[in-house]
N, C-alpha and C positions, 0 to 999 in steps of 0.2 A: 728372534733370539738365535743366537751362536748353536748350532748342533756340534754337543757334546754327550758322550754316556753319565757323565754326572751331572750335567744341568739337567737330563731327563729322569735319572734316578734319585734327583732331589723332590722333586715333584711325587714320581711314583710311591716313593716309601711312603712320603707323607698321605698322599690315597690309601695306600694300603692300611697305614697304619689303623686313619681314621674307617676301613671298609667298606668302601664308597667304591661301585664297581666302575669301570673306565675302560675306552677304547684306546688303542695304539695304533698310530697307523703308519709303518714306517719304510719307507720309500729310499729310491737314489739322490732325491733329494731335498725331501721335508721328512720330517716324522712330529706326527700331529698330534698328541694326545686331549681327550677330552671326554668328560662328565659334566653331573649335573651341577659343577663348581666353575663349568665352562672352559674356555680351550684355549691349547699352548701350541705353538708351531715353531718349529727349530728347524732354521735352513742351513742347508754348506755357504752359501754366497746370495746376495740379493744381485739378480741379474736387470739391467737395462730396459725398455719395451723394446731394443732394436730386437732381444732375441727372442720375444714373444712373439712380435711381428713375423721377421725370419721363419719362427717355425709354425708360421699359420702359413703363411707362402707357400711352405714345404707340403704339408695337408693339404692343401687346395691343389697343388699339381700330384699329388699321391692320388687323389682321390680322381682327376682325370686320366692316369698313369694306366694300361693293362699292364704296363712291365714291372708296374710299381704290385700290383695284384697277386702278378704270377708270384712273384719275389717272395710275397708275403705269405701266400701257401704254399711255400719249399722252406728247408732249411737249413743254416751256414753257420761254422764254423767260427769260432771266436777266439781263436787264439792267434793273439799280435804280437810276438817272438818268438826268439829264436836264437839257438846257439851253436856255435862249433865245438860238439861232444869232445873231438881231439883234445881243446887246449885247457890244460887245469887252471895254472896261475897264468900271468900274463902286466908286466911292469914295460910300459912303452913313453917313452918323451913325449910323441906324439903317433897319432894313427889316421887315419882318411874318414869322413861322416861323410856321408850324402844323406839330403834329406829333403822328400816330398814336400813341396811347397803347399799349403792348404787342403790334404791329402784328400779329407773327407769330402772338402767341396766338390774338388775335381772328381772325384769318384762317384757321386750320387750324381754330377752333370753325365759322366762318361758313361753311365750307364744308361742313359734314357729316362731318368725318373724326373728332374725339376727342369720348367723351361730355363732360355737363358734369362729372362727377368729375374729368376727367383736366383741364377747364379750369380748377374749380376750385383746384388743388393747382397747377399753373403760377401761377395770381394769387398765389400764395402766396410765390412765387421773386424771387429779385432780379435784375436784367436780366442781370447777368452771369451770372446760371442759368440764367434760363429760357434767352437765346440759344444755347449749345453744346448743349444738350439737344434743341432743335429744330434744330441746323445738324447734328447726329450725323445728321439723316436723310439727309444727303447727304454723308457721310466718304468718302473714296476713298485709295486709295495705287495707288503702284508699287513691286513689290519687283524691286531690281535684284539680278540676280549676278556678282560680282565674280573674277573671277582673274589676276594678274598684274596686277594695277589697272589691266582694263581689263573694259568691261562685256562679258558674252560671250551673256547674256540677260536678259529682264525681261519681266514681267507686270504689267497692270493691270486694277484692280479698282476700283467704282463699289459703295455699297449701290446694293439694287436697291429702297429709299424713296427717292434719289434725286429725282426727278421730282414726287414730292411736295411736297418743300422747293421746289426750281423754282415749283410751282405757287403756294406762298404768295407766292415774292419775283411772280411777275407778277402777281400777284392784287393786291399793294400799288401796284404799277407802273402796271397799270394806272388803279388811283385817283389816283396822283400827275399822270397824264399827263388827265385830264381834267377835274383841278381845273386842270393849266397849261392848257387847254384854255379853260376859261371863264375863265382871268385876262390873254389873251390879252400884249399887252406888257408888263402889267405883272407878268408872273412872268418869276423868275430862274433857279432849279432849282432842281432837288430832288437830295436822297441818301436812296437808300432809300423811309427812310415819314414825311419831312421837307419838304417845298415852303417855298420864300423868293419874298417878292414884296415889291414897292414898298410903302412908308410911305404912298404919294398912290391907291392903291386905291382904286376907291369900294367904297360900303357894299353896293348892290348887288350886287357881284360877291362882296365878300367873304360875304355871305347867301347864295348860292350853290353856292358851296366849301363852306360847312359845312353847307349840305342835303348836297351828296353825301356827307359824310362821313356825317350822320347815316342815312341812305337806304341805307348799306349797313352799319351798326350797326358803324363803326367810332367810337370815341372818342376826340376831340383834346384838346390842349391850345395855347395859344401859348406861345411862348420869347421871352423877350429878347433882343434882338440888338445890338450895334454896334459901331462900326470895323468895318463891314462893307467887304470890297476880296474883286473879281477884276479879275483879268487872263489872257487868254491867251497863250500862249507855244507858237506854233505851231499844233499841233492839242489840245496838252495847257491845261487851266484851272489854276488855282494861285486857293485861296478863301481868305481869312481872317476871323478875326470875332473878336470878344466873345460867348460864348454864357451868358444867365444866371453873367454873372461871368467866366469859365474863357475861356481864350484856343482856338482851334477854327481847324484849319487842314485842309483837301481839297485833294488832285493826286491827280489824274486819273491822271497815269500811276506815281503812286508803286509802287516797289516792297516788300514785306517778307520777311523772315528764309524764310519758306514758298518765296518767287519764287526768293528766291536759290539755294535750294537746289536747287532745280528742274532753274534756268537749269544749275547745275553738273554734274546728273546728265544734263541732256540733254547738256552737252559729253563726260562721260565716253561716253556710248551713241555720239558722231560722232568719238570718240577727238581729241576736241580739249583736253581738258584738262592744265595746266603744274603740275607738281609744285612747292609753296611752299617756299623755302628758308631758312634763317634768315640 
């Protein structure tokens, strides 16, 4: 079933209503509830076997890995943009995208953690597989326990590859932030494994940025860009574009169906939550 907050709060009131106590167990990406009236599972997307397969590959060289070990008992940084504080608003025709080919792939290969078999057969995936297959290294939930619709305990749980995933997104972050480094005003940010910069670039700098891409045996491409527009809106950015065609829009503080859920169960744990009524 579709994960939504009101396909799960149809179910829950109705438990509640009737008193019937129930677990939640709500994750990156299932959230399961279930009692003695049996269980419901709400996904974001039903994934392929390629990306089940994929991420047993990935396990299977983790678990030969020391580098994949050490990784795991240290810990990294997870934030994947980045902005030029300087510029507020920003209305361009067009502006320059470089963007890391397969980033995460190349990134968990370049670091010594999956043999090349296991990189191979990822080349093989289409981004909407390869991504969940490598983001499962980092799934987590919390299972709440409900009675009387109100939470009366919960646990949470992290894999414990975790910090490995971490390690790719800083490892991309890192490159994003020292190509902004060398494009100095004329970068605008990045998402992810993405950097935007001025149309008025010189060639020098942009020579530069793609040494370091190549210097760390990542593989780019550029995108097409325009109707390119930000603005900020307090502390929050709001981006819009033309990307290769496709209309492409970033905020910063958006939330999704996962947040919301979240936000809901953390009011149930502070007993702040209103029963919806028709």
């Amino acid at each position: 079933m579709k994960r939504t907050l009101n396909s799960i709060r149809f179910i829950t009131d109705a438990w509640d209503t009737m008193g019937i106590p129930y677990t939640m167990k709500h994750g990156t990406y299932t959230t399961i509830l279930e009692s003695e009236l049996g269980k419901h599972k709400f996904v974001v997307n039903t994934y392929s076997n390629k990306v089940f397969i994929a991420r047993n590959k990935i396990l299977k060289d983790i678990k030969e890995s020391q580098i994949a070990k050490d990784i795991m008992n240290s810990e990294h940084e997870t934030a994947n943009f980045g902005m030029n504080d300087n510029i507020k608003d920003i209305s361009e025709n067009n502006v320059l995208n470089i963007d890391i080919s397969s980033a995460y792939v190349y990134a968990i290969y370049n670091c010594g953690i999956i043999s090349k078999p296991t990189f191979d057969y990822l080349q093989t995936m289409k981004k909407k597989e390869r991504l969940p297959a490598l983001g499962m290294l980092a799934s987590s939930y919390t299972k709440f326990f409900f009675e009387k619709g109100k939470v009366v305990k919960y646990e949470a749980f992290r894999q414990p590859t975790a910090q490995i995933f971490f390690k790719l997104i800083q490892e991309i972050n890192d490159v994003m932030e020292e190509c902004a480094w060398i494009l100095g005003e004329d970068y605008i940010f990045h998402w992810v494994d993405g950097i935007f910069f001025k149309k008025t670039t010189s060639v020098k700098k942009i020579n530069q940025v793609e040494k370091i891409l190549q210097d760390m045996d990542f593989p780019y491409k550029y995108e097409s860009v325009e109707k390119f527009n930000m603005r900020k809106d307090g502390e929050n950015y709001v981006i819009s574009m033309i990307k290769n065609g496709e209309n492409k829009r970033y905020d910063f503080s958006h939330r999704n169906e996962y947040q919301s859920i979240k936000k809901f169960l953390t009011q149930c744990v502070e007993g702040k939550v209103h029963k919806i009524h028709p």
